[in-house]
C-alpha positions in Angstrom: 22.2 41.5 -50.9 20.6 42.2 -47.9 23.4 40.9 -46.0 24.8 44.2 -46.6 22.9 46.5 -45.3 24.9 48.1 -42.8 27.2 48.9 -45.3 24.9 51.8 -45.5 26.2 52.7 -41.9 29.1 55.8 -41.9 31.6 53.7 -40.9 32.3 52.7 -44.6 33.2 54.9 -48.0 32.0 53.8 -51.0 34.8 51.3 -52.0 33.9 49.5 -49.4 30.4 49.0 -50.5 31.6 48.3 -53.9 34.3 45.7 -52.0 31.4 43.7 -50.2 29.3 43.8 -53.5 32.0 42.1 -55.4 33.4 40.0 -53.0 29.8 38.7 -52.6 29.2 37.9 -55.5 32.5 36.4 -56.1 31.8 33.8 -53.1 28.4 33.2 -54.3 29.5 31.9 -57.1 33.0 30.2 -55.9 32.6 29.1 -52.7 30.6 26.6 -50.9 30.6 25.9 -46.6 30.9 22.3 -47.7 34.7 20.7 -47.8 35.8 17.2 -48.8 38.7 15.1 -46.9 42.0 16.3 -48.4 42.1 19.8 -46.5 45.4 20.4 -47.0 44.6 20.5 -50.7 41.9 22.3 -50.3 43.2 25.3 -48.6 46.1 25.2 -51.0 43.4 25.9 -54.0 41.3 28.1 -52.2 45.0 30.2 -51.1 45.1 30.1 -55.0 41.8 31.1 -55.9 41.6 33.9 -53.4 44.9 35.2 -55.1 43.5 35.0 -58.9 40.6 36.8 -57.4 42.7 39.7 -56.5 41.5 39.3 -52.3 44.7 38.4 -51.0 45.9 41.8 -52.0 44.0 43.5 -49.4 46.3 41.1 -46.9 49.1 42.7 -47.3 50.9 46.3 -47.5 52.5 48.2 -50.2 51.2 49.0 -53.7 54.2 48.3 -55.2 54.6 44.9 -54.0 51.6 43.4 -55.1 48.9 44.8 -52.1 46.0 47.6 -52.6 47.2 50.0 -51.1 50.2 51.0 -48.7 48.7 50.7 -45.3 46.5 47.5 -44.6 42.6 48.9 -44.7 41.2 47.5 -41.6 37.6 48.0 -43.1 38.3 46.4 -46.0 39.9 43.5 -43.8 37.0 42.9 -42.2 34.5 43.1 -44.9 36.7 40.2 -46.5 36.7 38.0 -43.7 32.8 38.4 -42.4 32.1 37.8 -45.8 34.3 34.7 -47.0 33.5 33.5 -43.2 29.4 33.6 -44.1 30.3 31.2 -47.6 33.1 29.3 -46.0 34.6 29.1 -43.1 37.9 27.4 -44.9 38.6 30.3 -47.1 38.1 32.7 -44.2 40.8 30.7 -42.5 42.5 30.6 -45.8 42.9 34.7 -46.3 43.2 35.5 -42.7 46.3 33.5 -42.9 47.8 34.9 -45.2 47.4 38.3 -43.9 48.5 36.8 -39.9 51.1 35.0 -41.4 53.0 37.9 -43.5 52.0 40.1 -40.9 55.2 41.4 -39.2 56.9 40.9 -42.5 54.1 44.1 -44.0 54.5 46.3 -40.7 58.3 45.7 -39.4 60.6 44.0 -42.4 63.3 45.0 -44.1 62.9 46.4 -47.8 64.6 43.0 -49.0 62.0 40.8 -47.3 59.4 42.9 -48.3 60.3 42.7 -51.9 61.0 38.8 -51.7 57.8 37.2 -49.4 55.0 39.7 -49.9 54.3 39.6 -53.9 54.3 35.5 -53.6 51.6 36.2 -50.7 49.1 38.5 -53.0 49.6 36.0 -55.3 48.2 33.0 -53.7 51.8 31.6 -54.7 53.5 30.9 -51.3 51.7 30.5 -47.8 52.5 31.8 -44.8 52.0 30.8 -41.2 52.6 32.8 -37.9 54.5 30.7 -35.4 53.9 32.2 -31.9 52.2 29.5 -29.7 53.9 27.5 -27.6 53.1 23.7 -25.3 53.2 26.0 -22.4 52.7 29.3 -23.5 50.1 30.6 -25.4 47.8 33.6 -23.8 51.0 34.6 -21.6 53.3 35.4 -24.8 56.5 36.8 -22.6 56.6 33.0 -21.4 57.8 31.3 -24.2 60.5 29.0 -24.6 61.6 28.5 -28.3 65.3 30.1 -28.3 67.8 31.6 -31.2 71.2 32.5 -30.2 74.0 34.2 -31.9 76.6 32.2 -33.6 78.7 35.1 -34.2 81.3 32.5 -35.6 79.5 31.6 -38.4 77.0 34.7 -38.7 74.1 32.8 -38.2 71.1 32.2 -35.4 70.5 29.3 -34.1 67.2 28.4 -33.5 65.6 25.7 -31.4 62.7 24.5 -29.2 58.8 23.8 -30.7 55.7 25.5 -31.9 52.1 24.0 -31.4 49.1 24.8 -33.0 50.7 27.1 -35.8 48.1 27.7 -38.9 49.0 26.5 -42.0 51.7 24.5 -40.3 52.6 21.5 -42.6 51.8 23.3 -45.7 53.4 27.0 -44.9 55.9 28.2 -47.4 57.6 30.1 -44.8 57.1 30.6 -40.8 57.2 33.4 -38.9 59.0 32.6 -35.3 59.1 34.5 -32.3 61.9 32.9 -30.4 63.9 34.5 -26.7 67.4 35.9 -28.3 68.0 37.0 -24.9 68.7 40.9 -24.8 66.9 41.3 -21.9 64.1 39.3 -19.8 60.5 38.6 -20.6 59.0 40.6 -23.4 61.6 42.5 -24.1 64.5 39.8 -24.9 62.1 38.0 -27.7 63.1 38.3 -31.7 61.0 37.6 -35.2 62.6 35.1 -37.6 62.1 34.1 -41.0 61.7 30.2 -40.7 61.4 28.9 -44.9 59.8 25.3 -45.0 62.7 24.1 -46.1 65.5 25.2 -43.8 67.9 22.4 -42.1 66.7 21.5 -38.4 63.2 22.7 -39.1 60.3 19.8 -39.1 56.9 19.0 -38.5 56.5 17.0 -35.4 53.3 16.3 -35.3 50.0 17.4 -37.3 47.1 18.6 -35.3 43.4 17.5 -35.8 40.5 19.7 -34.4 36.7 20.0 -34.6 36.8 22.2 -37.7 39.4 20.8 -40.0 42.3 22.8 -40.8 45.7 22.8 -41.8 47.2 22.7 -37.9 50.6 21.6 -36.6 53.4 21.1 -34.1 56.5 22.6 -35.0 60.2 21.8 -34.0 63.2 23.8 -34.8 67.1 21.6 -34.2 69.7 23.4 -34.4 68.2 25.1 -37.2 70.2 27.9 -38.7 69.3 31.2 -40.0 71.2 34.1 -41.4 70.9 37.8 -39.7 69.0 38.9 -43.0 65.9 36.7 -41.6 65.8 38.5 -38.7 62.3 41.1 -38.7 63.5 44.2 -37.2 65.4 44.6 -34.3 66.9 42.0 -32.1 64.4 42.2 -29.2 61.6 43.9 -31.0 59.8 40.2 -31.9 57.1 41.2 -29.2 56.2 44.2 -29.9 56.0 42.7 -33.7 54.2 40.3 -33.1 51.8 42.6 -30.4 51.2 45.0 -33.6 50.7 42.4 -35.9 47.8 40.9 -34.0 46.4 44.8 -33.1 46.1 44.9 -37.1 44.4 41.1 -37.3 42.3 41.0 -34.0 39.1 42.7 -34.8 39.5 40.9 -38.4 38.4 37.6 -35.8 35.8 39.5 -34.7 34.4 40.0 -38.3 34.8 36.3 -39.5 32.9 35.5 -36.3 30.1 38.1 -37.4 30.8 36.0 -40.5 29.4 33.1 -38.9 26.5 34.7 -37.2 25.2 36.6 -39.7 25.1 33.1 -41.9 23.4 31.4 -38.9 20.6 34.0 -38.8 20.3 33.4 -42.2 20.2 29.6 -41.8 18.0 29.9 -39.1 15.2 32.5 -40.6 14.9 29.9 -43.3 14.3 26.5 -41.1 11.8 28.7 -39.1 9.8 29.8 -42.2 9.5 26.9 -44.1 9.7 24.0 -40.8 5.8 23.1 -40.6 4.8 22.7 -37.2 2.1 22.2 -35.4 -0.5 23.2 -38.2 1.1 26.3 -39.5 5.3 27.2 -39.8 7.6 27.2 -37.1 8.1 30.8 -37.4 4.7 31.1 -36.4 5.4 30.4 -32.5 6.5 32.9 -30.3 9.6 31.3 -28.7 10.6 31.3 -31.9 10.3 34.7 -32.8 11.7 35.5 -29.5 15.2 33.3 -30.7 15.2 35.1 -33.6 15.0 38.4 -32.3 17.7 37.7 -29.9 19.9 36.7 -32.9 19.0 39.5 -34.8 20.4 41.9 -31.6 23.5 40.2 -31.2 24.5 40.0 -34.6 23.9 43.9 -35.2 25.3 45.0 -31.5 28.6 42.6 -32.5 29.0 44.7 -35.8 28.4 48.1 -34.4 31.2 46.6 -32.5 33.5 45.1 -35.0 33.0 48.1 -37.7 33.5 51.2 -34.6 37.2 48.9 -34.0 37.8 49.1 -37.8 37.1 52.5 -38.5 39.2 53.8 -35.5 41.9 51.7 -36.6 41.6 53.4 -40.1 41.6 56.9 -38.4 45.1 56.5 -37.0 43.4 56.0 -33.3 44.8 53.3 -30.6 42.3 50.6 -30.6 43.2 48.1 -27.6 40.4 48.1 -25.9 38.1 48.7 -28.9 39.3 46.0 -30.5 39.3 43.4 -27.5 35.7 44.5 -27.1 34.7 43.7 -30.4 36.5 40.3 -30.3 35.1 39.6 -27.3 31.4 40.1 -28.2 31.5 38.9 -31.8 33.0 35.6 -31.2 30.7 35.1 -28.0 27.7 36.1 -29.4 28.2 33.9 -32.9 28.8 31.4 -30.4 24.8 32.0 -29.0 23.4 32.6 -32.5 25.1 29.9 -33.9 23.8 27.2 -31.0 20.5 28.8 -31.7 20.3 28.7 -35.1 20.9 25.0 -34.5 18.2 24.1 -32.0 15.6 25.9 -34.1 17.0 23.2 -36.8 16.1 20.3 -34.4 17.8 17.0 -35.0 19.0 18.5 -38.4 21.3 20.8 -37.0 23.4 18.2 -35.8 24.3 16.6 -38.8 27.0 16.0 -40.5 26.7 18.1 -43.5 24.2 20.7 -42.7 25.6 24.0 -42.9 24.6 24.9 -38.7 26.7 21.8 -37.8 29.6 23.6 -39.4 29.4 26.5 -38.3 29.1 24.9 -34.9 32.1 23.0 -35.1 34.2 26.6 -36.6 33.3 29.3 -34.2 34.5 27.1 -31.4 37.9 27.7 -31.9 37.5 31.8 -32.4 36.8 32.2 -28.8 40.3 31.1 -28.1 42.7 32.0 -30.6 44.6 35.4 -31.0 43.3 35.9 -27.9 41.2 34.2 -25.6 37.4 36.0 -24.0 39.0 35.5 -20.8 42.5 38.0 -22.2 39.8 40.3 -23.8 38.2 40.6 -20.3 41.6 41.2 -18.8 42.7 43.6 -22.0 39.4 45.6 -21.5 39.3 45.9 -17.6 43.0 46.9 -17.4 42.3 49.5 -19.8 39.4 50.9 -17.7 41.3 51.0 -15.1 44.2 52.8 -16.2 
């Protein structure tokens, strides 16, 4: 339990301490960093399991279609991925995409695909994926290629072009798709779509292996056709859906990366304490003390961080540059504490199966997605600047 101390800190009410005590010792007993071959399968019973356990609620918005509570608590977001993150980097992956993927559908859809996609979500029984990413476009959104025009002939988009590196692709129930409808240029002429696995013209063209295994795939949409009542929001809206839907999810990265750390630091105080070396512990020598220290900084500075985003997000405040900042530190500084943790393990820490080897291999990624450091940089500078 003394993982959550800062709990104490006023950033939190008290059903956010009780949320953290529970959910701890949920994963405790649930969950494991460990993870056999079949991922796919995998993240399909931990989607499940998460649901039963009532967490996936906290993903998604409106009481009365299965969520917490009407308006998506950041805090409690973010105590749900730093937590599931320091058990299991899968599951974190596992909730987060839930949350990302039914995203626009909780802050911009209609009542009907409200009522029809979000239950199935806080259940665990349908997953979703947020298809955004593009071969040559991924930082620099208003590029994108992936096109739906109007068949006002038959009352139906038509949708084509690809998707890379989509979450959950291959085992999504449904995609959300940002594709150029063409109301005006750039940002401005892109549209949300409702993309269900098993729509005519979609397929998966290719599934995607990376250093942390999970569910990851290349999308591509022929001539697939969708009715207007897929459409989230209004025609040309799709960015500024898809820019509020990762406001709400980016300093929930930021967490799962504090996640990370904060299991590191753990991992690491142990291997230094009981490692004997050189007639006593290894916790003994200064330079280790001095490592361990360093982690200890970074991991608190990166929550002060994460939790100050959070809160202001709770209190109705723009959090752009707050929120940058905390993704930017958090998932940078895991990255040091991580790589630290590991050489205080020594030849240990690179093998397969120890748990600093995976978290190696998972913050990796978090430094690039929803957001690159090098965006944050540009996101915070531009803000200072203004």
């Amino acid at each position: 339990m003394g993982q959550l101390k800062h709990l104490e800190w006023p950033f939190f009410d008290d059903k956010h301490r009780r949320l953290a005590a529970e959910l701890d010792a949920w994963c405790a007993r649930e969950l494991t960093h460990a993870h056999g071959s079949d991922v796919d399968a995998e993240c399909l019973a931990l989607v499940k399991r998460l649901g039963q356990g009532g967490w996936l609620r906290h993903a998604v918005a409106g009481q009365a279609l299965g969520g917490v509570a009407d308006v998506i608590d950041t805090r409690a977001l973010c105590i749900l991925r730093e937590t599931l993150a320091r058990y299991s980097g899968l599951s974190d992956f596992a909730f987060a995409m839930q949350g990302l993927g039914s995203g626009a559908i909780s802050l911009a859809g209609s009542s009907e695909q409200r009522a029809r996609y979000l239950p199935l979500v806080a259940r665990g029984d349908a997953l979703a994926a947020f298809a955004l990413s593009e071969p040559q476009a991924g930082s620099d959104v208003a590029a994108l290629q992936c096109s739906a025009w109007w068949d006002e002939a038959s009352g139906h988009y038509v949708l084509n072009g690809e998707k890379t590196w989509i979450s959950n692709g291959g085992i999504a129930d449904f995609y959300v798709v940002f594709a150029r409808t063409g109301e005006a240029p750039g940002a401005r002429g892109i549209s949300a779509l409702i993309v269900d696995a098993q729509t005519p013209g979609f397929e998966i063209a290719e599934r995607i292996q990376v250093i942390a295994p999970h569910p990851l795939a290349r999308l591509r949409f022929t001539d697939c056709r969708l009715p207007r009542s897929a459409l989230i929001g209004a025609p040309g809206e799709g960015f500024k859906v898809a820019m509020r839907t990762l406001d709400v999810f980016r300093t929930s990265v930021a967490a799962a990366a504090l996640g990370f750390a904060r299991r590191a630091l753990q991992e690491g105080l142990a291997q230094a304490k009981g490692r004997a070396m050189f007639g006593g512990a290894l916790a003994d020598m200064p330079l280790a003390q001095a490592k361990l220290a360093d982690m200890a900084c970074t991991v608190d500075s990166s929550a002060l961080l994460v939790y100050r985003a959070a809160w202001q997000r709770d209190q109705g405040q723009t959090v752009t540059r707050e929120a940058a900042m905390a993704k930017l530190m958090a998932t940078e500084g895991a990255q040091r504490v991580i790589d630290a943790a590991l050489q205080l393990h020594g030849g240990r820490g690179v093998q397969t199966g120890e748990v600093v080897e995976s978290l190696y291999r998972e913050i990796r990624a978090l430094r690039i997605y929803e957001g690159a450091s090098e965006v944050q940089q540009l996101i915070i500078g531009r803000d200072l600047l203004k």
